[in-house]
C-alpha positions as CSV (number, residue, x, y, z in Angstrom):
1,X,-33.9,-146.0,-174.0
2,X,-37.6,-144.5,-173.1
3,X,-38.7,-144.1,-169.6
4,X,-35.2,-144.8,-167.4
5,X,-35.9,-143.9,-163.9
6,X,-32.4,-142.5,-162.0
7,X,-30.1,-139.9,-161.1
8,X,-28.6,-137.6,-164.1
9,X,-24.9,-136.3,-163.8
10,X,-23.3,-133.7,-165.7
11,X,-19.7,-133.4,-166.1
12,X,-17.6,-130.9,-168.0
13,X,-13.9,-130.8,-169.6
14,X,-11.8,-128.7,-171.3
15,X,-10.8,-124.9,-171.3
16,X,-13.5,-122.7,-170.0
17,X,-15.3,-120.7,-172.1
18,X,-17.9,-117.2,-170.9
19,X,-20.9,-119.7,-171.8
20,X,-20.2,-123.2,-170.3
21,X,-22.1,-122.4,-166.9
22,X,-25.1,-121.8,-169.1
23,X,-25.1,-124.8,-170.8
24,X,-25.0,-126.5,-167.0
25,X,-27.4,-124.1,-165.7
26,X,-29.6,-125.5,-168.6
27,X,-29.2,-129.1,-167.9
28,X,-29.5,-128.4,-164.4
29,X,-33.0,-126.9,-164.1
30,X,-34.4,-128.9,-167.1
31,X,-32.9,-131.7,-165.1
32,X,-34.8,-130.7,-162.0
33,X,-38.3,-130.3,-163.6
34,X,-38.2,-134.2,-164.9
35,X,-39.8,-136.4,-162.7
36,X,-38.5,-139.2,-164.3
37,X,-34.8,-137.8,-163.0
38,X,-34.6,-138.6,-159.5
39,X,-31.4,-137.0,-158.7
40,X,-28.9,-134.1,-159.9
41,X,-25.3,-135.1,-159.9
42,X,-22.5,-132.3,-161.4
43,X,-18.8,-134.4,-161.7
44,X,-16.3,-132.2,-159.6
45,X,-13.8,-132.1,-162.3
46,X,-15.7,-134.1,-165.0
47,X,-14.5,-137.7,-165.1
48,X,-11.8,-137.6,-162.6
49,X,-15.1,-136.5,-160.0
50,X,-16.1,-139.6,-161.6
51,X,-13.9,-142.1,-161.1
52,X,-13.9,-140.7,-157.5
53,X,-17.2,-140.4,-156.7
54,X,-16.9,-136.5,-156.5
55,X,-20.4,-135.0,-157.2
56,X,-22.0,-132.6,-156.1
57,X,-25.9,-132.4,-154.9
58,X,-27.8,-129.8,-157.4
59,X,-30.9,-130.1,-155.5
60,X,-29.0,-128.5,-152.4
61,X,-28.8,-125.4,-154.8
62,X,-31.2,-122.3,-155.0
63,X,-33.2,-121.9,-158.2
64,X,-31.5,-118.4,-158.3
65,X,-28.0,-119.5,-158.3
66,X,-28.4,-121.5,-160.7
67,X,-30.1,-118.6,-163.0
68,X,-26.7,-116.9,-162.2
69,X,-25.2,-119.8,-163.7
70,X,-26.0,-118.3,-166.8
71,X,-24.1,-114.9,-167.0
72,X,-21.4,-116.8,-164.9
73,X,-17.9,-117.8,-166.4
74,X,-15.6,-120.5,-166.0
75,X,-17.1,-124.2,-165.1
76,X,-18.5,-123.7,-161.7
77,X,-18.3,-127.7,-161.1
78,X,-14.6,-127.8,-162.1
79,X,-13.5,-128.7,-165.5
80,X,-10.8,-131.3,-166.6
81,X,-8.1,-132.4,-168.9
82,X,-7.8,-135.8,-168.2
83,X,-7.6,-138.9,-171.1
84,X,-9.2,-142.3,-170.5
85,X,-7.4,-145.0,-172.3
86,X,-8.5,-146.8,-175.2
87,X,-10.9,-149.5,-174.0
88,X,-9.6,-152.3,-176.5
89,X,-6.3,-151.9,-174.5
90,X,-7.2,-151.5,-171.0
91,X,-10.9,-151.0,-169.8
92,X,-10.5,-150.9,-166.2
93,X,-11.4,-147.1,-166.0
94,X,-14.7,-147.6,-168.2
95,X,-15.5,-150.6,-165.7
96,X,-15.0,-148.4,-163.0
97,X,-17.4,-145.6,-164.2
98,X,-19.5,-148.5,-164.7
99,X,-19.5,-149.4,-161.2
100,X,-19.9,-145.8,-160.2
101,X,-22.6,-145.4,-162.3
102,X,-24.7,-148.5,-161.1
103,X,-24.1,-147.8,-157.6
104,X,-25.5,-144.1,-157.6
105,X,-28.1,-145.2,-160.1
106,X,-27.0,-142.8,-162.9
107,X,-29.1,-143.1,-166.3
108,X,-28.4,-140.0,-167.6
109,X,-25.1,-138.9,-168.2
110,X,-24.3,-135.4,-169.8
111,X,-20.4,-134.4,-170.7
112,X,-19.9,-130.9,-171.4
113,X,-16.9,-129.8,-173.8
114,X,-15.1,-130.1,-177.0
115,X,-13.6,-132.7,-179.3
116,X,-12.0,-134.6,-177.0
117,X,-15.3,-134.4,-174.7
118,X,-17.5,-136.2,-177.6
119,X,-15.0,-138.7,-178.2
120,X,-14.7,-139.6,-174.5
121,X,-18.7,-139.5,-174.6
122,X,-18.7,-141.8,-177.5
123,X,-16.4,-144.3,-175.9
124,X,-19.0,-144.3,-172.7
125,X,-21.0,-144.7,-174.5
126,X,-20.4,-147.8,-176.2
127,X,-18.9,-149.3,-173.4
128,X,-22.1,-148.8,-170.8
129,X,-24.1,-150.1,-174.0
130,X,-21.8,-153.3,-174.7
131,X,-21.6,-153.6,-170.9
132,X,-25.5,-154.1,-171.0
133,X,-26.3,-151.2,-168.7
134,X,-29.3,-148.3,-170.1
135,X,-27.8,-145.0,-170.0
136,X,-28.7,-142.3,-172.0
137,X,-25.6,-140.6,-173.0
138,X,-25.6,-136.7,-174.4
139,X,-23.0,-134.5,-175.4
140,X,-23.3,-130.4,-174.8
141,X,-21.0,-128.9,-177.2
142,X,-18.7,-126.3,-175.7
143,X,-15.2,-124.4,-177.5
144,X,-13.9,-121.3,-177.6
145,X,-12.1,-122.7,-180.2
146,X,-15.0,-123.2,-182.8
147,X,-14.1,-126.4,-184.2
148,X,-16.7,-128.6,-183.5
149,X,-17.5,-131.0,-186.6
150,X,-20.9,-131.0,-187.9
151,X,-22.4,-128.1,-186.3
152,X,-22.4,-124.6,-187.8
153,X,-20.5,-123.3,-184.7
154,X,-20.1,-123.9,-181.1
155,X,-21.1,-122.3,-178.1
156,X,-18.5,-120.2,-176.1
157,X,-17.2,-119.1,-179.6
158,X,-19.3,-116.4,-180.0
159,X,-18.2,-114.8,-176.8
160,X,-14.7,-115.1,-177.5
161,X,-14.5,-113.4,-181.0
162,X,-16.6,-110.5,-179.5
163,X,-13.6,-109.8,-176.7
164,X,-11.1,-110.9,-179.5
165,X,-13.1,-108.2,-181.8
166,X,-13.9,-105.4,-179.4
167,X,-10.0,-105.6,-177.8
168,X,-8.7,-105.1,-181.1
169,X,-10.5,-102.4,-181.6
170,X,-9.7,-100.8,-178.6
171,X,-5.9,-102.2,-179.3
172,X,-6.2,-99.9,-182.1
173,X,-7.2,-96.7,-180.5
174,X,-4.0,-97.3,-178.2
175,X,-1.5,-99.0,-180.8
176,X,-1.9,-96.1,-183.4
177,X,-1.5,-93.0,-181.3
178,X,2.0,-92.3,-181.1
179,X,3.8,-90.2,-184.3
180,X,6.5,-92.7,-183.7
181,X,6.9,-96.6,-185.7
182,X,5.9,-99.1,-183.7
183,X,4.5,-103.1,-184.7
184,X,2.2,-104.6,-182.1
185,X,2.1,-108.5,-182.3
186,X,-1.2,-110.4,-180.9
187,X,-1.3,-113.8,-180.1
188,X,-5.0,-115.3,-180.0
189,X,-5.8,-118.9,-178.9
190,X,-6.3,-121.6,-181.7
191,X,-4.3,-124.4,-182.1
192,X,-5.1,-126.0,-185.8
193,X,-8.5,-124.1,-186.4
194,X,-8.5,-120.3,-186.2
195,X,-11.5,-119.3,-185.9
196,X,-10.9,-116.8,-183.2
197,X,-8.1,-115.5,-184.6
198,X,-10.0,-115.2,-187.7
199,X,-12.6,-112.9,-185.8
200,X,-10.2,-110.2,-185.4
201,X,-11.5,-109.5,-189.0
202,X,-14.7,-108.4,-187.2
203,X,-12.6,-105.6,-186.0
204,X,-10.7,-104.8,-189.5
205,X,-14.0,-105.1,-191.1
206,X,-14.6,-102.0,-188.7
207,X,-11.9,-99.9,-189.7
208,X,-10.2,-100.5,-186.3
209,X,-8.2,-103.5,-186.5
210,X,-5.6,-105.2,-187.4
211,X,-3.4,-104.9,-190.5
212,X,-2.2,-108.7,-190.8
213,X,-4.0,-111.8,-189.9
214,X,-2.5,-115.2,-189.4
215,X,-4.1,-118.7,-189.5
216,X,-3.0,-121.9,-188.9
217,X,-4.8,-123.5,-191.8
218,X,-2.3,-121.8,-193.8
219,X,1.5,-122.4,-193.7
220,X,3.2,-119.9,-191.8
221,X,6.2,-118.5,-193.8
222,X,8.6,-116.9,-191.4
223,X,10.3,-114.7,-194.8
224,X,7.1,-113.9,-196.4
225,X,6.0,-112.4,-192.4
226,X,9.0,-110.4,-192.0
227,X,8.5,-109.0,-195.7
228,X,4.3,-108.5,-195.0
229,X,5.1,-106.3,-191.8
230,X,8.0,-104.0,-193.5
231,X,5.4,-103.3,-196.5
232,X,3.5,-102.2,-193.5
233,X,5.5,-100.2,-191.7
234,X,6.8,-98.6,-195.0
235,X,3.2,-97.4,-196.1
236,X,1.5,-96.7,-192.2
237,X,4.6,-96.3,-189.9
238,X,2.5,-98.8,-187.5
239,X,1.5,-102.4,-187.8
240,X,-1.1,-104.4,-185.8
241,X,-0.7,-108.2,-186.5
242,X,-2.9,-110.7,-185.2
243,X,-1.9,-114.5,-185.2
244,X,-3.2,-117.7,-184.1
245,X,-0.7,-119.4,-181.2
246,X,-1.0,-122.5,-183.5
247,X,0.6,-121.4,-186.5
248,X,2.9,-123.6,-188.4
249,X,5.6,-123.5,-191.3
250,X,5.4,-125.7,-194.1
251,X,6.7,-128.2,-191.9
252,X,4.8,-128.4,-189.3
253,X,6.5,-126.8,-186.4
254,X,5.0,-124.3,-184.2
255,X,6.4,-120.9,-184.0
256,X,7.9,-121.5,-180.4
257,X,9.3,-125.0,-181.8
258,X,12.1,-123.4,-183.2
259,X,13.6,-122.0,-180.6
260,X,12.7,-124.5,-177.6
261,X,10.7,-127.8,-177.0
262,X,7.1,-127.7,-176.4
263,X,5.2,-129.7,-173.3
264,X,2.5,-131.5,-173.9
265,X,-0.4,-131.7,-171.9
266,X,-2.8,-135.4,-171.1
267,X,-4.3,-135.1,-174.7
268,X,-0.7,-134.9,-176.5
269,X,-1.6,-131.6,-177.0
270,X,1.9,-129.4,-177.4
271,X,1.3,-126.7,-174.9
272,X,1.3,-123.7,-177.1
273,X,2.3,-119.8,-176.0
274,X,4.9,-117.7,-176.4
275,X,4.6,-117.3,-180.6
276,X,3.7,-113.6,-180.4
277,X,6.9,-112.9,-178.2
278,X,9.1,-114.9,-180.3
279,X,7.8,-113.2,-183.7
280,X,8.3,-109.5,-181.9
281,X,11.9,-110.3,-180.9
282,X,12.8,-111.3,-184.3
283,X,11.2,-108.2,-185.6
284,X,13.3,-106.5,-183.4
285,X,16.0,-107.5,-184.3
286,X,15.4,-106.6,-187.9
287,X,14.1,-103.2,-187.6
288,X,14.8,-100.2,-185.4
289,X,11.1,-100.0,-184.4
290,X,9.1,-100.3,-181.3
291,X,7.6,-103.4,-181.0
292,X,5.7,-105.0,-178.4
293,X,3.9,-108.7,-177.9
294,X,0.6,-109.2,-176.2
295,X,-1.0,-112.7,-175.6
296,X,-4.4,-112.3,-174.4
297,X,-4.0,-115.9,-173.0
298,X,-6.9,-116.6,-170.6
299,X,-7.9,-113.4,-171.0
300,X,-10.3,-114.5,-174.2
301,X,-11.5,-117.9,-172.8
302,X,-14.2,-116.5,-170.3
303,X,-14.6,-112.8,-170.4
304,X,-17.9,-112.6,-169.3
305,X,-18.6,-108.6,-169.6
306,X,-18.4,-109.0,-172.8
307,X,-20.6,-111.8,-173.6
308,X,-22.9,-112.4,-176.7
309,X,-26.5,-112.9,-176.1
310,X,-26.9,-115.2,-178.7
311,X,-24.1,-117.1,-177.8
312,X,-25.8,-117.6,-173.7
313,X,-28.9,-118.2,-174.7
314,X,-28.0,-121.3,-177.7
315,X,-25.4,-122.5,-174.9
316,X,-28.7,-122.5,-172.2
317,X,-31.0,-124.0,-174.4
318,X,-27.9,-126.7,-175.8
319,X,-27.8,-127.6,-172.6
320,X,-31.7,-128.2,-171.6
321,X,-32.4,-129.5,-175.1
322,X,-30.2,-132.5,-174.4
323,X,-31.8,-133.0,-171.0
324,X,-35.2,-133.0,-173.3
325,X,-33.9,-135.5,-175.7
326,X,-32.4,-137.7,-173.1
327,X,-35.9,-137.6,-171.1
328,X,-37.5,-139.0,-174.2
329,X,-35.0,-141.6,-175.2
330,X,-32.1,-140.4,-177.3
331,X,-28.7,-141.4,-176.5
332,X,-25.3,-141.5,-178.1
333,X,-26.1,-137.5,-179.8
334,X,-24.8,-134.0,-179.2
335,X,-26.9,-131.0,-179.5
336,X,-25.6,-129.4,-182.6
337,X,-26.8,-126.1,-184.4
338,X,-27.7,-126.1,-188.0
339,X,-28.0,-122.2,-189.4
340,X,-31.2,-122.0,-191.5
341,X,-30.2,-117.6,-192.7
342,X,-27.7,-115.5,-191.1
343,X,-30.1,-112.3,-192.5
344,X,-32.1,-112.7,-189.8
345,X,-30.0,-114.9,-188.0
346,X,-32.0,-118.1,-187.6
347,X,-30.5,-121.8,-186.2
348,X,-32.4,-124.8,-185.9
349,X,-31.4,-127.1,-183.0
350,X,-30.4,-130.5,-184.2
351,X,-28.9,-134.1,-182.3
352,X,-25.7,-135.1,-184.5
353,X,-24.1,-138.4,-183.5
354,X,-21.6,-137.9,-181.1
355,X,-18.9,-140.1,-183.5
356,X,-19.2,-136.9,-186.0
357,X,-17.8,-134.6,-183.3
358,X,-15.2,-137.0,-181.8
359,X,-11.8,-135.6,-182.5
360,X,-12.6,-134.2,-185.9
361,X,-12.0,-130.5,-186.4
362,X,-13.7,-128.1,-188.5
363,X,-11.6,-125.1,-190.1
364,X,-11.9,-122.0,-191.2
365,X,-12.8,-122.9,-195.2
366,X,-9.4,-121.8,-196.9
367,X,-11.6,-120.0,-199.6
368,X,-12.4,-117.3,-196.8
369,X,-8.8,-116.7,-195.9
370,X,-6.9,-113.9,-198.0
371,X,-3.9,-114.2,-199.2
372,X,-0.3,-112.7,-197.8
373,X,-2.4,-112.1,-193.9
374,X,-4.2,-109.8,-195.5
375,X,-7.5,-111.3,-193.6
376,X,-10.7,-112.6,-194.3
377,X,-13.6,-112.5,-196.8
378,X,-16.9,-111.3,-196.9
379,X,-18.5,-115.2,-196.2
380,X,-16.6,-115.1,-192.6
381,X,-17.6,-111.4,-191.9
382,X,-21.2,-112.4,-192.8
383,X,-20.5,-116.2,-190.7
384,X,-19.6,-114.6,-187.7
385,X,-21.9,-111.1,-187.1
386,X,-25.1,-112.7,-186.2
387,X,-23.5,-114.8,-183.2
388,X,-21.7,-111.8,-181.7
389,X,-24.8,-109.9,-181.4
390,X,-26.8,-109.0,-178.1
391,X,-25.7,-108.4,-174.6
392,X,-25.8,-110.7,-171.4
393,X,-23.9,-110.3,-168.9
394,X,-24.1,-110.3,-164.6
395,X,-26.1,-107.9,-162.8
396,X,-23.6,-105.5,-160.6
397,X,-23.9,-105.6,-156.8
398,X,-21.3,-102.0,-155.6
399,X,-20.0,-101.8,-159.4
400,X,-18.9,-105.3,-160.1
401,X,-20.5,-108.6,-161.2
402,X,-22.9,-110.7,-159.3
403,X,-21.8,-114.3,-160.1
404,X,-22.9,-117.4,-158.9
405,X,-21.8,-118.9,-155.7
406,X,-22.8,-122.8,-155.6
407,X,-23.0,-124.4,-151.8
408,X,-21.4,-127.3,-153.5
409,X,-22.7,-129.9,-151.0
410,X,-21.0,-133.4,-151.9
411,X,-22.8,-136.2,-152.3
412,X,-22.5,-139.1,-149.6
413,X,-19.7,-141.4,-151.3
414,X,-21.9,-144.9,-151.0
């Protein structure tokens, strides 16, 4: 719908990622230049801020906080994990963002996040348009985790696989300078796609790196594992092993699942952790080696210093090419990127419909994994250089970063 006159509102949801503030700070200042935008809303906690009437007021903020935005990490508006029912079965929630909407005058609505973001988007979207009421509805794609359908990768990836890259290499250094045996196991986010997991091949493509690579798009066999790291040890004396938290057996349970019951979190996500440390115990028990486990946890999600500069500038631009599109009509589309060479690197900025990216999940293509964890191919290497490239990061005020600080002055509840 052309020419809507109202208030925009941006919420986001999700894990953080080193990027995610500058896809706000993107739809924040584009937002602030449109005169057809008559307010800036950001969600305190994406759609729980909603259903509360939680926003905050970004015209109370300074143009140069929210540059900082950009090389800040972590949602500075407060993220969320938080599941709206299906509508068919109960719509009171999507009639109360409805009513939220109408009351503050909302035509532009902008959710932040991954999978589970562009399906909630979607449903919002088809609700507010069976409902009658013009909104035009964007998704900004956000995950660490890479597995965004339909776009050639996702902002806050980038960023990830560079600290996932450059701490194995440095892992290395540490891992492999004792005259003594010793098996280090790393556990790197990913629950079914892993792509970050996969970029410790950026490290191993360096020399530097690991020596076997596990991904959950292949089934994890626990025998083969234990038989992979003793050829190892046999032929180095060390071993570096890097494996995705979501791996599975042939069966379909998770490392940790055999040995203790898994929460879930408001997705029905099983809260993964903990396979690393169970894989290093049983190694332990079946050599006479040291052999430690490292998770790098939250660590990876929003490491900041070591940010790509590609990957802050597509998440900027993601976010203030939706605001463009919404401005002149588009609704019901996520800003996607579609890779026109990788030598030189060169995306094209595209709107996908948001039903593409609603819980579907890309993977790493099973023609770039190598067999027995011995890595990945040439294709991934050459995927995943151009995005790690550049440096962005905080300016330092005595040594340490300079990040935004937001007033964060609510908006009068009406």
């Amino acid at each position: 719908m052309k020419n809507l006159v109202g208030a925009a509102l941006l919420g986001q949801s999700g894990g953080p990622t080193s990027v995610i503030n500058a896809s706000a700070a993107g739809v924040f200042i584009e937002a602030l230049k449109q005169p057809n935008i008559t307010e800036v809303y950001g969600a305190v906690h994406g759609i729980k801020g909603i259903l509360h009437e939680d926003f905050i007021d970004i015209k109370q903020e300074s143009l140069e906080e929210l540059e900082l935005l950009k090389n800040t990490p972590s949602s500075s508006i407060g993220s969320v994990r938080y599941k709206l029912k299906d509508p068919k079965k109960d719509s009171s929630e999507y009639q109360k963002l409805l009513d939220v909407f109408k009351k503050y005058n909302i035509r532009y609505f902008f959710y932040n996040g991954g999978n589970d973001s562009m399906d909630t988007c979607n449903k919002i979207s088809k609700f507010f348009k069976k409902s009658g009421y013009d909104c035009n509805v964007m998704g900004v794609p956000k995950t660490i985790d890479n597995d965004l359908n339909a776009t050639d990768h996702s902002p806050g990836y980038a960023s990830a696989a560079k600290y996932v890259a450059t701490t194995f290499m440095e892992l290395f250094h540490d891992a492999t300078v004792y005259d003594t045996p010793q098996v280090t196991v790393v556990e790197v986010m990913g629950r079914n796609a892993g792509w970050l997991t996969a970029a410790a091949a950026l490290a191993q493509y360096k020399g530097q790196g690991p020596d076997l690579i596990y991904l959950p798009e292949v089934a994890f066999d626990i025998d083969a594992f234990f038989a992979q790291v003793n050829q190892v040890l046999l032929e180095k004396g060390k071993v570096i092993v890097a494996v995705s938290e979501g791996v599975k057996t042939k069966d379909g349970k998770y490392i940790p699942e055999l040995f203790q019951d898994l929460k879930k979190d408001a997705f029905g996500h099983a809260q993964l952790g903990g396979t690393a440390q169970v894989l290093a115990q049983e190694i332990g028990k079946r050599t006479n080696v040291k052999v430690r486990a490292i998770e790098f946890s939250l660590l990876q999600r929003s490491a900041a210093h070591l940010a790509s500069k590609v990957d802050v500038e597509e998440a900027y631009n993601a976010g203030k090419k939706a605001v463009q599109a919404a401005v002149r009509g588009t609704t019901d589309k996520m800003v996607g990127f579609k890779r026109i060479s990788s030598n030189p690197y060169k995306i094209k900025y595209v709107l996908l419909p948001l039903k593409l990216a609603a819980n579907t999940e890309q993977k790493v293509p099973l023609e770039w994994i190598l067999p027995e964890g011995k890595g990945l191919t040439q294709e991934f290497i050459d995927y995943a250089l151009p995005l790690i490239q550049g440096d962005s990061k905080a300016k330092l005020v005595d040594g340490l970063p300079r990040f935004a600080k937001l007033k964060k002055v609510r908006v009068p509840k009406k």
